[in-house]
C-alpha positions as CSV (number, residue, x, y, z in Angstrom):
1,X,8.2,-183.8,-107.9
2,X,4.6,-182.4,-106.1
3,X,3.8,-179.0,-107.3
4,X,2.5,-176.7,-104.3
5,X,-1.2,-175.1,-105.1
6,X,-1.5,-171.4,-103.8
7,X,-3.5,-172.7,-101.3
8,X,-0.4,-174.3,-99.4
9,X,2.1,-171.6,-99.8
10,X,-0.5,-169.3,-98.9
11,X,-1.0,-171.3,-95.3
12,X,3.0,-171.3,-94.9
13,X,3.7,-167.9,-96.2
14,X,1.1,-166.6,-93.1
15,X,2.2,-169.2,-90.6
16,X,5.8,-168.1,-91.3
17,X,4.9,-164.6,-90.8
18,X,3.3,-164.7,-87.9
19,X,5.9,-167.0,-86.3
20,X,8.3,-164.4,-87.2
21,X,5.4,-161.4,-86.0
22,X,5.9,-162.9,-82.4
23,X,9.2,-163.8,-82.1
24,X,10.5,-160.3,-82.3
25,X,7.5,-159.2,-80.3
26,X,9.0,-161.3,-77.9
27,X,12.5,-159.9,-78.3
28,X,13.9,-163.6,-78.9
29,X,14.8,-163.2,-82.9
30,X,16.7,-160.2,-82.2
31,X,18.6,-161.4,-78.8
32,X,18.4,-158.2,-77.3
33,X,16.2,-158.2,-74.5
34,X,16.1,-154.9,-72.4
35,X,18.6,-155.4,-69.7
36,X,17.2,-153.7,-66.1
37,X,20.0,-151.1,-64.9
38,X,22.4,-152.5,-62.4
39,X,21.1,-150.8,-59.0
40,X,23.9,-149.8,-56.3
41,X,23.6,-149.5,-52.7
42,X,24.7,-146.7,-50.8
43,X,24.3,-145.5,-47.2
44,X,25.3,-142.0,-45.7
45,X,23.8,-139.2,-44.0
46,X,21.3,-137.6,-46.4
47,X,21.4,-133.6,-46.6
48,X,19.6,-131.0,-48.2
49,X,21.2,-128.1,-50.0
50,X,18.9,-125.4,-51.1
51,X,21.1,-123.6,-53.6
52,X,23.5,-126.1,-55.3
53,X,23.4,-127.5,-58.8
54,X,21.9,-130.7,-57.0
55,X,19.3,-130.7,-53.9
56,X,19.8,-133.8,-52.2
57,X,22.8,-135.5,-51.4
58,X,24.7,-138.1,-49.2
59,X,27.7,-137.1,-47.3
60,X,29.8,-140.4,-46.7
61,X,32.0,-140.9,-43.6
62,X,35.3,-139.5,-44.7
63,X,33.5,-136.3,-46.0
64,X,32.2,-137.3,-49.8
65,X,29.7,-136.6,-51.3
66,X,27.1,-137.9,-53.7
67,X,23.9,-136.2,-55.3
68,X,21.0,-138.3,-55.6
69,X,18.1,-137.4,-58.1
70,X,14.7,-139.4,-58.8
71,X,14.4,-142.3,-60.6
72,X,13.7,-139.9,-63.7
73,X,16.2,-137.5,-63.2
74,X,14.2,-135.3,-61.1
75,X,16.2,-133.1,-59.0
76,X,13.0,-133.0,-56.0
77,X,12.1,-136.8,-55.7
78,X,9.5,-137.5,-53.8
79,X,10.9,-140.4,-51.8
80,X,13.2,-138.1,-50.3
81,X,11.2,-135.0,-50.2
82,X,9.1,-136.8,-47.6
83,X,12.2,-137.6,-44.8
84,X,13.3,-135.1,-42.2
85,X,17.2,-134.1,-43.1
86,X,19.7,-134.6,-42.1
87,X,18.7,-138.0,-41.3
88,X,21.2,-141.7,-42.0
89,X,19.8,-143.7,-45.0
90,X,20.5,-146.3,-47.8
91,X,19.7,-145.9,-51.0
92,X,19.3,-148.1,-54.3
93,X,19.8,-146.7,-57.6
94,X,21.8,-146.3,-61.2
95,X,25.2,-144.7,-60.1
96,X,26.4,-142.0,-62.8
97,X,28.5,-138.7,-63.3
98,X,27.9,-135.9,-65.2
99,X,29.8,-132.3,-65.8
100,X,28.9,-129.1,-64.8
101,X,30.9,-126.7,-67.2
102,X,30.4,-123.5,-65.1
103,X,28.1,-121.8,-67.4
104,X,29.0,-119.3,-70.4
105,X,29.8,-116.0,-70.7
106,X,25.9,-115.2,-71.8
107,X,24.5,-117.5,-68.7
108,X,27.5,-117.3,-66.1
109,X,26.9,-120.2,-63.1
110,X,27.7,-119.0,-60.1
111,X,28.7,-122.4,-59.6
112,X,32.6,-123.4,-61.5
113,X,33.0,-126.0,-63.4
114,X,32.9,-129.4,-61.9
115,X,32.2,-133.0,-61.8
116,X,29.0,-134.5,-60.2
117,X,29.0,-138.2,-58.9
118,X,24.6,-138.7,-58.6
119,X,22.4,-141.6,-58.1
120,X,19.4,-142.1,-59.9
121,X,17.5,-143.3,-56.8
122,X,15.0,-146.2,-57.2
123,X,14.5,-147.3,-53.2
124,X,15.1,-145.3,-49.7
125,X,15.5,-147.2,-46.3
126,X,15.6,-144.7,-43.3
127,X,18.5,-146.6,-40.6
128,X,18.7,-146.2,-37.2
């Protein structure tokens, strides 16, 4: 049997740990890469309210709607800040819903309760 000298298991102990070091740098010992969001398109007439819980929307052919935020969540994003309403577009971004609750009885909403279908818009196309 070979006895290791310190010298050895030293060299494998820091060539071990830096294997290791940049393997989950790299995401790959752990499997769980960042998965990019799945990005919908959508097209509609894009609106502009000035008073509603949500600015910007897309009114669908039947008479739906859909607010559409920033990438970030922003309710003004500049992407669509810069177009002339009411004007027909598609849009590209993470579909979600969230719920108004109307407010409380200390901060009433003048706005009842209510569910919101929104876009996180990434990308704007102006159609003709």
């Amino acid at each position: 049997m070979k006895y290791a000298n310190r010298r050895s298991v030293m060299r494998g102990a820091a060539a071990g740990a830096a294997a290791l070091g940049a393997a989950i740098l790299d995401g790959a010992a752990l499997g769980n890469e960042p998965k990019a969001p799945k990005l919908w398109a959508l097209e509609g007439e894009l609106k502009v309210h000035p008073k509603y819980i949500y600015r910007y929307y897309l009114v669908f052919g039947d008479g739906q709607k859909c607010a559409l935020y920033g990438s970030d969540h922003d309710r003004n994003p500049d992407q669509l800040k810069r177009l002339e309403a009411p004007v027909r577009v598609r849009v590209s971004g993470v579909l979600g819903t969230a719920h108004h609750a109307g407010g409380t009885k200390e901060n009433p909403s003048p706005f009842g309760p209510t569910w919101i279908v929104y876009m996180d818009v990434h990308e704007v196309e102006v159609l003709k």
